[in-house]
C-alpha positions in Angstrom: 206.7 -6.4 203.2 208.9 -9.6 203.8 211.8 -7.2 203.4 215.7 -7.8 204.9 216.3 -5.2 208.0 219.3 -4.0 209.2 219.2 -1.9 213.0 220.9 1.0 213.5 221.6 1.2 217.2 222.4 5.2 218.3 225.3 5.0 220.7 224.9 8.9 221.0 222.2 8.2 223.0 223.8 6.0 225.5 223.0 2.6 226.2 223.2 0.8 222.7 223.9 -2.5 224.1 221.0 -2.6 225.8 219.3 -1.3 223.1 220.0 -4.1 220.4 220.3 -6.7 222.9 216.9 -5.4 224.5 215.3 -5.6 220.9 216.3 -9.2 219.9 215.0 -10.3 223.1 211.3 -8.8 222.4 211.3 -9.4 218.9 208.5 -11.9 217.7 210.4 -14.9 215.8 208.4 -13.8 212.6 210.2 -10.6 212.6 213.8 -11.4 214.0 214.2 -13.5 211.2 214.0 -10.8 209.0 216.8 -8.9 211.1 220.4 -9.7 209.2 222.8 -7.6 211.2 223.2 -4.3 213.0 225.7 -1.4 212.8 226.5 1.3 215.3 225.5 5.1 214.8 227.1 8.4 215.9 230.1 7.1 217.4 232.2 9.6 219.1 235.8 8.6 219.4 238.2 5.8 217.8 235.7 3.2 216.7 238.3 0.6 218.4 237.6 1.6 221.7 234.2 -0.6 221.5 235.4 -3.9 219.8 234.0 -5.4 223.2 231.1 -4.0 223.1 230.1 -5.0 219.3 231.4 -8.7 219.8 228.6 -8.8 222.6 225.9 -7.4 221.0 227.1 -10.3 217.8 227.4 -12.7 220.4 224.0 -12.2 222.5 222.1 -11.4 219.2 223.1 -13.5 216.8 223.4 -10.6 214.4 226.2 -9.3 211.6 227.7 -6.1 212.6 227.8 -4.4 209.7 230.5 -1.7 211.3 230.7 1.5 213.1 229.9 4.9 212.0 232.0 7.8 213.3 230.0 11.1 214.4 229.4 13.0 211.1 230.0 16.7 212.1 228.3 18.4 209.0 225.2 16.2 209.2 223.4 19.6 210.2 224.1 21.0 206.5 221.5 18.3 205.4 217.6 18.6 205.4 216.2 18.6 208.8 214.1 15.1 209.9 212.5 16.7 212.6 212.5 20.3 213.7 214.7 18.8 216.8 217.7 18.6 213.8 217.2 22.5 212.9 220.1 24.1 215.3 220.7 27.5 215.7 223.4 29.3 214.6 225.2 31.5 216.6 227.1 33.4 214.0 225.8 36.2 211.5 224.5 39.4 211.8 221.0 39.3 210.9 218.7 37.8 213.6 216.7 35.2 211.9 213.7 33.9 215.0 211.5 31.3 213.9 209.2 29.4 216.6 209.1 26.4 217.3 205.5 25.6 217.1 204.3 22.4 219.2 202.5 21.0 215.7 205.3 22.4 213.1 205.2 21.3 209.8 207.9 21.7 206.9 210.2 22.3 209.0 213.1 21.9 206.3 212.4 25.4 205.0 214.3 26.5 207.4 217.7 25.0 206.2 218.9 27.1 203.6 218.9 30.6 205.6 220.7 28.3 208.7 223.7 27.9 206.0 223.8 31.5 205.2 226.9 33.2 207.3 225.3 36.4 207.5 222.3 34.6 209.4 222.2 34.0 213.0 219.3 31.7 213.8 216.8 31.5 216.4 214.7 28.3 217.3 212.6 29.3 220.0 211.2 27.4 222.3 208.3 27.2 225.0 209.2 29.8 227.8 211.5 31.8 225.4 210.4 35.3 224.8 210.8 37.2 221.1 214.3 38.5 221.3 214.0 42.4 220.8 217.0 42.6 218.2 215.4 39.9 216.1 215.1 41.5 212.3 213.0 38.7 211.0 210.5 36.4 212.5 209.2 33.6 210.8 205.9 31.1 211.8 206.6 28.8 210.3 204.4 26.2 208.7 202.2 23.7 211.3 199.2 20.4 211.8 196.7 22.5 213.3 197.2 26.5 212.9 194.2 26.7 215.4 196.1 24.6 217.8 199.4 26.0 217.4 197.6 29.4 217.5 196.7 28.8 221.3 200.3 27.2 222.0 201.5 30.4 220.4 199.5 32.7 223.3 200.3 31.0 225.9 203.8 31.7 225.2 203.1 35.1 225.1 204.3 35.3 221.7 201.2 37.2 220.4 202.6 39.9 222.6 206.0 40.1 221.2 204.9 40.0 217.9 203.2 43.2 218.3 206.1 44.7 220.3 208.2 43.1 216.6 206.0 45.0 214.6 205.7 48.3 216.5 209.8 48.4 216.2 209.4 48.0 212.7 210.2 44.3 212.7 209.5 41.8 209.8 207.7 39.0 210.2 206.9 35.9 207.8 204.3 33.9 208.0 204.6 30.5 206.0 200.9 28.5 205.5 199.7 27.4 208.7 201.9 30.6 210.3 200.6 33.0 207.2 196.7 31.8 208.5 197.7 32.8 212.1 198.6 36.0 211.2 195.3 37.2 209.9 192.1 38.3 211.5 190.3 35.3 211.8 190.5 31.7 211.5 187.3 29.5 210.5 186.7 26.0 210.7 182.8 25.3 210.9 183.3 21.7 209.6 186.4 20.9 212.4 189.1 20.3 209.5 192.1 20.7 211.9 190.3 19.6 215.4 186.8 20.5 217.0 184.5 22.9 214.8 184.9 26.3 215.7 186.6 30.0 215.0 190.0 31.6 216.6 190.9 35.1 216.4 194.1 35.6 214.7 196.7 37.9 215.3 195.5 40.7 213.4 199.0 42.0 211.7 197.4 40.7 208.3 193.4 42.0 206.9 192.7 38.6 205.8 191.0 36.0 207.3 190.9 32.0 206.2 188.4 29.5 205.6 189.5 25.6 206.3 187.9 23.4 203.3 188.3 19.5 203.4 189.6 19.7 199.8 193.9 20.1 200.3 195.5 22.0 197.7 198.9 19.8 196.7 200.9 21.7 193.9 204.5 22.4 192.9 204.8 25.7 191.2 207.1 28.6 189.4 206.8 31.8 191.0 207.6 35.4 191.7 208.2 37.1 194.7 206.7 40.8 193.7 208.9 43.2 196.5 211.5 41.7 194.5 210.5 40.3 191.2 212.8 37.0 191.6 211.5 34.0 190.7 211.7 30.7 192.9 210.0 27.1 193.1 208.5 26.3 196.0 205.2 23.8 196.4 201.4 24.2 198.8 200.6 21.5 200.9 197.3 23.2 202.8 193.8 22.9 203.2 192.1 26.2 203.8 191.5 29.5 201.6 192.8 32.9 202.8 190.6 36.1 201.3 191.0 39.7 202.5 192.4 43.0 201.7 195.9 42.7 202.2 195.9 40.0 199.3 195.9 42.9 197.2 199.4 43.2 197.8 200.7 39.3 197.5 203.9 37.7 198.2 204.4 35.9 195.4 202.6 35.5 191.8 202.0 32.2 189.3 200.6 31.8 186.3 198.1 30.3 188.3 197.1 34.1 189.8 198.0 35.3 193.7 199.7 34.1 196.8 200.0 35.4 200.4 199.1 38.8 201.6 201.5 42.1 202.2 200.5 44.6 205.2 200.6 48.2 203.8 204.1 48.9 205.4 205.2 46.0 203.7 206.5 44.7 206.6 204.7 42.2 207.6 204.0 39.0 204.5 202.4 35.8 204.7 202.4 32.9 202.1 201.4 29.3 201.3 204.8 28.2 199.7 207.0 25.8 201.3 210.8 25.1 200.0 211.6 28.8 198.3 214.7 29.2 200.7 215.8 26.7 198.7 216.1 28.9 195.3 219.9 31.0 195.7 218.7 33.6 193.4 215.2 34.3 195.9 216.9 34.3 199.1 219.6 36.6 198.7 217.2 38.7 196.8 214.4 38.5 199.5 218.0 38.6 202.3 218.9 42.0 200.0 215.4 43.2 200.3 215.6 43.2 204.1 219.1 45.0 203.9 221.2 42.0 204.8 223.3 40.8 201.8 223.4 37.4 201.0 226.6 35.1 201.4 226.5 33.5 198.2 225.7 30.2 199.6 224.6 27.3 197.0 222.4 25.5 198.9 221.8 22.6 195.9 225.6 22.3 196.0 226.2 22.4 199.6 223.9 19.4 200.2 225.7 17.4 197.3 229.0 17.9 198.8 227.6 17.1 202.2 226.2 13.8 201.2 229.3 13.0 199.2 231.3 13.5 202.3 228.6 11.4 204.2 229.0 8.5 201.5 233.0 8.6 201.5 232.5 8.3 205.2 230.0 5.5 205.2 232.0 3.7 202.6 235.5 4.0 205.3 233.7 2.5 208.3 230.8 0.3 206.1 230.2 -3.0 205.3 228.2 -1.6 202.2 228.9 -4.5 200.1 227.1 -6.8 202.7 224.7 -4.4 203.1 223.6 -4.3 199.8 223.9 -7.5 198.8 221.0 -7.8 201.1 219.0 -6.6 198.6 219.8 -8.4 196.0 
């Protein structure tokens, strides 16, 4: 689209002369034409310090600055871009780990328990071994469970799991992660990558079937241990069947979701976003014997991007920028 573009150069990163400067050099005519000013990101400092530095990149590019934009220090309370934004926490008492799978998915559902005080949260990374006093971990939701499955062993996270589990340690598994907890994972028609079969990790007695059709629903549910109700949507392809679904996670009018081990301590489900719900989390926190901090998360990200726009509007040509667009 024949659209007006304005660059946001990240001087975080280091380098953001070069960076704008570099661009307007490479850019095709067709699309530097299109480019009507640039304005400076994550700026760590007084802003005044690089009036030099801006009139250069105006003078070598051409380009309207369109102003400088401070570091925003709560710009972690907002939803996650990339699972590179999720940061851990190093405060709370309840050990939340959640790994960082090389194909994540959904990675914002992770967000509300970061903002809970009484949760100290894990990302863990390649070459990072399960904690031992973790009290919950999560697998999260991922591209190609098959894929991320493998990444997973060769981690040796399939070993700590069971070391989790044999403490008495819960675990979550959400979609892709609830599929790699169960016996087996079948994809004859190669759905996520070459046809084939994994074994899973066995905590669950289900096993799950890939199927080209993908289920794409947002639904009102119930979380059974605890009967609270939450909204959360599926975004999966693949059918999970097996004993342990006798005991589900959550129910819909729609029927079942997820699957329960009989020590109830291991649970899997295909619902992203029901951190999100205040009422579900501290209940499922309370169910886990960690009470909740009485965060609203709904609230906390309004006031966050209200802060964000009163900042914006302080350091901002916004009237030039939107005028852009008119």
């Amino acid at each position: 689209a024949d659209v007006p573009v304005v660059l946001v150069g990240d001087i975080d990163r280091g380098g953001v002369i070069g960076q704008l400067v570099g661009t307007r050099a490479i850019l095709d005519p067709g699309d530097a034409k299109r480019v009507k000013g640039f304005l400076i990101n994550k700026f760590r400092g007084d802003p005044a310090l690089f009036t030099e530095g801006y009139r250069i990149v105006e003078d070598q590019t051409g380009w309207t600055g369109f102003g400088i934009l401070p570091w925003f220090q709560n710009a972690w309370k907002l939803p996650a871009e990339d699972a590179l934004d999720i940061r851990d926490t190093e405060e709370g008492e309840f050990h939340v780990v959640c790994l960082r799978f090389e194909r994540i998915a959904n990675f914002d559902d992770l967000d509300p328990l970061a903002q809970e005080a009484s949760v100290r949260l894990t990302m863990l990374g390649a070459g990072q071994a399960i904690p031992g006093d973790a009290d919950l971990v999560i697998l999260p939701g991922s591209k190609s469970a098959r894929g991320d499955l493998a990444f997973l062993r060769e981690q040796g996270w399939d070993i700590d799991l069971q070391a989790h589990a044999r403490r008495g340690g819960q675990i979550l598994g959400i979609c892709g992660g609830y599929q790699m907890l169960g016996r087996t994972i079948n994809d004859p028609a190669g759905i996520e990558g070459p046809p084939g079969s994994a074994n899973g990790l066995g905590l669950l007695d289900v096993e799950t079937e890939m199927t080209a059709q993908k289920r794409l629903t947002e639904t009102s549910a119930r979380h059974v241990a605890t009967n609270a109700p939450f909204q959360g949507y599926e975004i999966h392809k693949g059918r999970t069947t097996g004993p342990d679904t006798v005991r589900p996670f959550a129910v819909t009018e729609g029927g079942p979701d997820g699957a329960t081990s009989p020590d109830g301590k291991v649970s899997g489900s295909y619902f992203h976003g029901m951190f999100r719900g205040d009422r579900f989390r501290a209940a499922f926190l309370g169910s886990l014997g960690q009470e909740s901090s009485g965060l609203s998360y709904e609230a906390a990200v309004d006031g966050t991007l209200d802060e964000l726009a009163l900042l914006m509007d302080a350091h901002l040509d916004l009237n030039a920028i939107l005028a852009l667009a008119r």
